[in-house]
C-alpha positions in Angstrom: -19.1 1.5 2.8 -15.7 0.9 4.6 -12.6 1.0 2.5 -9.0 -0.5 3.0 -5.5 -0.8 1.9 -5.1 -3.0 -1.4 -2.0 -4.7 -1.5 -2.3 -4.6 -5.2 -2.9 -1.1 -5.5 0.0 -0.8 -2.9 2.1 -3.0 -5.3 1.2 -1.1 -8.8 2.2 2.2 -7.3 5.4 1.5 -5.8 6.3 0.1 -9.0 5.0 2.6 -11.3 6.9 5.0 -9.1 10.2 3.2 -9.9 11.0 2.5 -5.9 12.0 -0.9 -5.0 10.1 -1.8 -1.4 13.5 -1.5 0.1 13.5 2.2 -0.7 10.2 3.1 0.1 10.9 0.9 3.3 13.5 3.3 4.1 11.6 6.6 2.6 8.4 5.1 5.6 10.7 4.0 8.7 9.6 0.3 7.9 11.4 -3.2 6.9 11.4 -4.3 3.4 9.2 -7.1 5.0 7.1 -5.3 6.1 6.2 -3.3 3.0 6.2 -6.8 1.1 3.4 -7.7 3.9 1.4 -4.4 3.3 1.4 -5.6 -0.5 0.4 -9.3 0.3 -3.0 -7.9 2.5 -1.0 -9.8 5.3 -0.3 -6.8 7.1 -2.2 -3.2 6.8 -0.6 0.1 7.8 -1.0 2.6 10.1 -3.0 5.6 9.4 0.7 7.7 9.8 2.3 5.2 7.7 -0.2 5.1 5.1 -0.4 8.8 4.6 4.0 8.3 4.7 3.6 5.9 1.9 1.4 8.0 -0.4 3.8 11.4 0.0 6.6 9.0 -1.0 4.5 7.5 -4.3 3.3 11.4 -4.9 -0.3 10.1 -5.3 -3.7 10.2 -3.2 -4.8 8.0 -0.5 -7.3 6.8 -2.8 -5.2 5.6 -5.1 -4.2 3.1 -2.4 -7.4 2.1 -1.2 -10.6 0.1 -2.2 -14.0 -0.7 -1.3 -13.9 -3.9 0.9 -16.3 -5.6 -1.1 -14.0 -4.9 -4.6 -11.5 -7.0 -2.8 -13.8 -10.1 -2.3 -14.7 -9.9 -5.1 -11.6 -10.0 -6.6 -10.3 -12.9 -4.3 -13.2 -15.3 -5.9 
């Protein structure tokens, strides 16, 4: 099954890590937009950006990503 970025997960991790998205925007070499897009689902990183963004948070790819069909399900 193919898995993706959740914005969500994105979201609860960069919080729970006490960063604002401007600092992990700097911490990544991306906008504050941008990160705020990652979070929305609008936008979905890189793979090097990605693997940027979990160093920063100190936690697993995993923890950033979900089955694709967790987040249809959750959109319904």
């Amino acid at each position: 099954m193919a898995r993706s970025v959740s914005g969500p997960r994105l979201l609860a991790a960069r919080q729970s890590a006490g960063l604002s998205a401007e600092q992990l925007a700097i911490s990544v070499g991306r906008s504050a937009y941008t990160i705020h897009e990652y979070e929305c689902g609008r936008v979905t990183p890189g793979t090097a950006v990605l693997i940027a963004i979990a160093d920063t948070l100190g936690r697993p790819i995993d923890d950033l990503l979900v089955e694709d069909t967790e987040e249809v399900a959750d959109a319904a």
